[in-house]
Residue, then its C-alpha position, 0 to 999 in steps of 0.5 A: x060173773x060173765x053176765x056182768x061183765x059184759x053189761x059193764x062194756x055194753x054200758x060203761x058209762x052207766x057203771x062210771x056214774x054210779x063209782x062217781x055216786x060211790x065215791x063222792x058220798x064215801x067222801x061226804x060220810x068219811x068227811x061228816x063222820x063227827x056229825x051224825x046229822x049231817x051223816x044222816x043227810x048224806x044218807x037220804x041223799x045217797x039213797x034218793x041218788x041210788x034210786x034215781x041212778x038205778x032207774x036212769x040205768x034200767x031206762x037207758x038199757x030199756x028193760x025198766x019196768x013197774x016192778x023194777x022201780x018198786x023193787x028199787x024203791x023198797x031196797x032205798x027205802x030198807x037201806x034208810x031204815x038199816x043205817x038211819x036205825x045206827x047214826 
């Protein structure tokens, strides 16, 4: 738990665009909520954001690597799968 904390003060910035992602697309969700296309939408888009703000987030702390993105791409790629199965 101390582990994260510390990266969230080494990279505060990194961590207040991904709340900024959160709640935005918490809002479009809550927004859309009646109209599952729409709803379906927001979910690719929060996905392909997730994945592009993970990548930016290992890239800037210089640890990125091909597993790394592979591991991020998949766990997007789940998550389409999971919630795009229930709207």
């Amino acid at each position: 738990m101390k582990h994260i904390f510390n990266e969230i003060n080494k990279h505060p910035q990194n961590y207040i665009v991904g709340l900024i992602l959160f709640f935005c697309v918490s809002f479009l969700l809550f927004f859309y909520r009646f109209e599952s296309h729409i709803q379906r939408q927001v979910v690719y888009l929060a996905s392909g954001l997730y994945l592009g703000w993970s990548l930016w987030h290992h890239y800037r702390r210089g640890d990125i690597t091909a597993s790394i993105m592979m591991e991020y791409l998949l766990l997007a790629l789940l998550a389409l799968v999971v919630v795009s199965a229930t709207l």
